[in-house]
N, C-alpha and C positions, 0 to 999 in steps of 0.2 A: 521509761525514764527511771523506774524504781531499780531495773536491773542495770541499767550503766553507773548510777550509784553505787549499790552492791558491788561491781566491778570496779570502779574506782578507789572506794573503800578498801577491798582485797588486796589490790594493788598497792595502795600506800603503806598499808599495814605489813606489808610482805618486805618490801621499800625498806620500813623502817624496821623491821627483824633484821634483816641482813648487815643494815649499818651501827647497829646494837654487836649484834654477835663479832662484827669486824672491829670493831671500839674495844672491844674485850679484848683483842689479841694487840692491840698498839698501846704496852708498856709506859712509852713516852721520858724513860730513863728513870723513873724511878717502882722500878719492878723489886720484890722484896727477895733478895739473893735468899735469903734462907728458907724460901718457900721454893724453892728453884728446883728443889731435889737431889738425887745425886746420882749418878751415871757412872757405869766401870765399861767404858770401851776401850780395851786395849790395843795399844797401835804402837808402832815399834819408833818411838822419839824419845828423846831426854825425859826423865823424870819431872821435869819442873815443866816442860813439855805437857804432857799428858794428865798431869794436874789440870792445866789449862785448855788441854782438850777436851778433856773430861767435862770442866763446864761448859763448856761451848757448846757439845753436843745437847744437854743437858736445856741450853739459851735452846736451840734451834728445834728442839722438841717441846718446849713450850711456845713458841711461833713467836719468840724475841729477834726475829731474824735481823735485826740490824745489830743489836749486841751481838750475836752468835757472829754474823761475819765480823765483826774489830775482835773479838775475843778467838776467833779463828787465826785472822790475820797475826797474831801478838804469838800465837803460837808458832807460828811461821817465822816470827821474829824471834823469838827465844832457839828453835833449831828449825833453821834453816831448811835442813834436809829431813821432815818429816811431810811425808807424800799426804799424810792424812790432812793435815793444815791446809795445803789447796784445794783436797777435795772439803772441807768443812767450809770453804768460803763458797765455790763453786754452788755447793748445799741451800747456804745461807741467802744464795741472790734466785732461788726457786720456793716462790710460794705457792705449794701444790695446792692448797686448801683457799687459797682467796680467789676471786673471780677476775681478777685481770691476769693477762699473760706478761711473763717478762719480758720488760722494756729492751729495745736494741741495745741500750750502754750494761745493762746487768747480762744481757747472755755473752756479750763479750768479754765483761769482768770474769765470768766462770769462764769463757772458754780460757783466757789467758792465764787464769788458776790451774786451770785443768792441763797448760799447755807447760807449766811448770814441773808436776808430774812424770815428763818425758824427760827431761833433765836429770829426773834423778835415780838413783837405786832404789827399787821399791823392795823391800826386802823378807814380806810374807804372803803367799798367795793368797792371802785373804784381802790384803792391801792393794795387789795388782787385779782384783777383781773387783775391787771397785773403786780403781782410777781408771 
């Protein structure tokens, strides 16, 4: 009895580690930008573009991933034809580090990001290597 205890115990305590540590990475919209960081990945789009890529990247490496995909998305909006903007949402609907897999509507959202890509001119081999 004493050891199904101890196991029970383990287990809730493990339980509640993991939904502690996942609570830390859900923002909830008011994450403080200026603790954000700052990130220089260069990616061949408009200037005001890659401002805005820049944070994004910056969103999805702190595991802001719902900001990181709209602030991806905006970048796609601002120039269109920036290859990196769909890969940044695609990015953004893959949470490597949490314990559930992605949902059927989010691998499709990436694939359709990802399928935007083919559409365009990708214009540095570094770009076409990871679209």
């Amino acid at each position: 009895m004493k050891t199904f205890i101890s196991i029970i115990f383990f287990i809730t305590a493990m339980f509640a580690g993991f939904l502690q540590a996942d609570g830390d990475h859900q923002h909830l919209g008011h994450f403080d930008e200026k603790k954000l960081g700052k990130v220089n990945f260069p990616v061949s789009c408009t200037p005001i573009a890659q401002e805005q890529f820049n944070q994004a990247v910056a969103m999805l490496h702190s595991f802001w991933y719902d900001e990181a995909e709209k602030t991806f998305h905006q970048v796609t909006v601002i120039d269109p034809t920036c290859v990196m903007g769909y890969w940044g949402i695609a990015m953004s609907l893959y949470h490597q580090l949490w314990a559930t897999p992605p949902a059927a509507a989010e691998l499709q959202k990436a694939r359709e990001a990802l399928l935007q890509t083919r559409k365009l001119v990708i214009k540095t081999k570094r770009e076409k290597s990871l679209s």
